[in-house]
C-alpha positions as CSV (number, residue, x, y, z in Angstrom):
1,X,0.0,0.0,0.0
2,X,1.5,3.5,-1.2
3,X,1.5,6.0,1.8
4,X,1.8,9.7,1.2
5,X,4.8,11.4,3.5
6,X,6.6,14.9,3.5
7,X,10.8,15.3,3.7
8,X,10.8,17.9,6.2
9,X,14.9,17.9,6.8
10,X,17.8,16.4,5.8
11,X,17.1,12.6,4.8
12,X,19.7,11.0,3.0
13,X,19.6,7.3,1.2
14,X,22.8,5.6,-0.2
15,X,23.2,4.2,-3.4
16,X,25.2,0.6,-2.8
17,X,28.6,1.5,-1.3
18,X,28.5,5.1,-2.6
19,X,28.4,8.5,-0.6
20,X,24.8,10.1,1.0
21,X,22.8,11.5,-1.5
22,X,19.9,14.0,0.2
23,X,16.5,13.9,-0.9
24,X,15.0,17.8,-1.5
25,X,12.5,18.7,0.8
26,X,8.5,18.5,0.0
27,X,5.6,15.5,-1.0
28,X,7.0,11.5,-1.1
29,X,5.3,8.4,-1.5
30,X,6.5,5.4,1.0
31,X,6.2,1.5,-0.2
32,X,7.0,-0.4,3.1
33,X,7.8,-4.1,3.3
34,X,8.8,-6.3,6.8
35,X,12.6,-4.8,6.2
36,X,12.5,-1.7,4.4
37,X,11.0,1.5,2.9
38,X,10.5,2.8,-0.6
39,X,10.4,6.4,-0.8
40,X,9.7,7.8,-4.6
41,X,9.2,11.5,-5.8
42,X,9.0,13.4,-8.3
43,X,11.0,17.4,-9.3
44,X,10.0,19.1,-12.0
45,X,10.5,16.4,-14.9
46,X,12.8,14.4,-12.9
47,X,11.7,11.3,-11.0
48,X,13.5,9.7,-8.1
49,X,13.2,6.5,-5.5
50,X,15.7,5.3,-3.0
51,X,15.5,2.4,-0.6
52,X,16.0,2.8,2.9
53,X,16.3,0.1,6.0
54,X,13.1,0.4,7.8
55,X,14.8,1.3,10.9
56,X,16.0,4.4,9.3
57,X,12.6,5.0,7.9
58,X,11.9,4.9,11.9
59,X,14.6,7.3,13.1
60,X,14.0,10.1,10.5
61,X,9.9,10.0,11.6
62,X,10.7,9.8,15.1
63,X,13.0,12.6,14.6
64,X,10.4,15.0,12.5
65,X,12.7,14.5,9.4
66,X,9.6,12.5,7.7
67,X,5.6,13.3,8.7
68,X,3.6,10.8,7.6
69,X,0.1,11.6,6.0
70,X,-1.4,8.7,8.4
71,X,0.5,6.0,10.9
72,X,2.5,3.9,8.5
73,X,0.5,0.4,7.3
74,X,3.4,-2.3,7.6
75,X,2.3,-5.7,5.6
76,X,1.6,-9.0,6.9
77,X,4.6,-11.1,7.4
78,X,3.6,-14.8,6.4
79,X,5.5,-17.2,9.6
80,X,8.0,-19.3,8.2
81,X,7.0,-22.7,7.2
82,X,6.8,-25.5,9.8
């Protein structure tokens, strides 16, 4: 489920082994799973998305870096087969 959230500070996302890269400020939309977070915008005519470890996700709300539209909706996680 797509959730609508606002960069509010600096929240930065890194690219496999490369440096921080900072997302501009305004209107996201988060895709969570059981491990991480989705966040995808767009500036102008240029469209971005970087992946971030949920606990991250966690720290930059908790911190007021990210307000959420509405409490985040995490899926199901199925238990592992028996």
């Amino acid at each position: 489920m797509t959730q609508r959230a606002q960069i509010q500070g600096k929240v930065t996302y890194r690219e496999g082994d490369g440096v921080q890269i900072a997302i501009r400020p305004g209107p996201v939309e988060v895709q969570a799973t059981a491990s991480d977070v989705t966040l995808s915008w767009t500036d102008g005519q240029t469209h971005g998305s970087a992946a971030m470890p949920i606990g991250d996700f966690r720290r930059y709300v908790s911190e007021g870096l990210i307000t959420l539209a509405q409490p985040l909706v995490m899926p199901a996680v199925a238990p592992p087969p028996t």
